[in-house]
C-alpha positions, 0 to 999 in steps of 0.5 A: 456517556462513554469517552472514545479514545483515539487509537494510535496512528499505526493501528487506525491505518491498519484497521481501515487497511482490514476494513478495506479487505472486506469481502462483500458478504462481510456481514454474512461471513460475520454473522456465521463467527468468522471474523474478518480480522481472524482472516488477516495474516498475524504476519502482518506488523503495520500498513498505511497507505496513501499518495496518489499516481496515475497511468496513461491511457495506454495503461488502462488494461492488456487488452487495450495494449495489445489493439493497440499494438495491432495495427491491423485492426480497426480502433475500438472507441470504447477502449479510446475512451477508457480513464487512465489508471489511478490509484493510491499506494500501500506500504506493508511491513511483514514479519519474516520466518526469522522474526525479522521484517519483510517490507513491501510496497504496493500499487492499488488501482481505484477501478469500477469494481473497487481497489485492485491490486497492480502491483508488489515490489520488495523494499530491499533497501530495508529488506536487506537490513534485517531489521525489525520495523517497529513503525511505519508513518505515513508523511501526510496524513490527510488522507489526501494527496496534493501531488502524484507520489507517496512518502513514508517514514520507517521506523526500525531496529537492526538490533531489537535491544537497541532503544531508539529505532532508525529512521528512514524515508521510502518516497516515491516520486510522480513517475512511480520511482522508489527511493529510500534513504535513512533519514538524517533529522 
């Protein structure tokens, strides 16, 4: 009977982030020799995910705002009742031109239809580094979020013949705000 070994942490997040990337013909697109991992960027050094925020009503879409905001028209119940936005957040680590790490942050929408992107903001705290991620760990990894917000740790050298990397903390808190600092521990 063969054994599995667990992959490490990094790689699990990076294979459930490429699963997740999965067109719905995945199997067909399989069936033809195109693998799904051959679609992935080899640009791409790490992702993890996870955390949780939601939006207001008011955030459900650009149409809704715009009737909103439009006092002429009558109200569409249909749009009252529409879920506040949620979603979870990824973070990505991207090799650059000059191998150095380019690290975006992302907002994920969980809609009817499956994940959605919203939103892309660069990390220039550690963008402006110009340093080399060597790892990125989420702070839970439960896979579930106990309050609104994401913490991550980041691993990485400004200096590749360095032997220990610096640590550094991205968190974002309940009301979307980002705040990196390099760890003290």
């Amino acid at each position: 009977m063969p054994v599995s070994m667990p992959l490490p942490h990094s790689r699990t997040l990076a294979l459930l982030a490429l699963l997740a990337l999965a067109p719905a013909g995945a199997a067909q697109a399989q069936s033809d020799g195109d693998t799904l991992a051959g679609a992935l960027s080899p640009r791409v050094l790490f992702v993890t995910s996870g955390g949780s925020w939601e939006g207001t009503a008011d955030d459900a879409g650009d149409a809704d705002k715009a009737d909103a905001a439009d006092a002429t028209k009558p109200s569409d119940p249909a749009a009252e009742a529409a879920p506040a936005p949620r979603g979870y957040y990824r973070l990505i680590a991207i090799r650059g031109a000059d191998n150095t790490s380019d690290l975006q942050l992302q907002q994920i929408a969980l809609t009817p239809d499956g994940p959605e992107l919203v939103m892309t903001t660069a990390v220039e705290e550690i963008n402006a580094l110009g340093a080399y991620v060597t790892d990125i760990r989420p702070e839970d990894s439960t896979g579930t979020a106990s309050a609104p917000g994401f913490a991550a740790y980041i691993y990485l050298k400004t200096d590749p013949g360095v032997a220990e990397p610096e640590t550094w903390s991205l968190y974002v808190d309940e009301f979307g705000e980002m705040q990196v600092e390099r760890s003290s521990n």
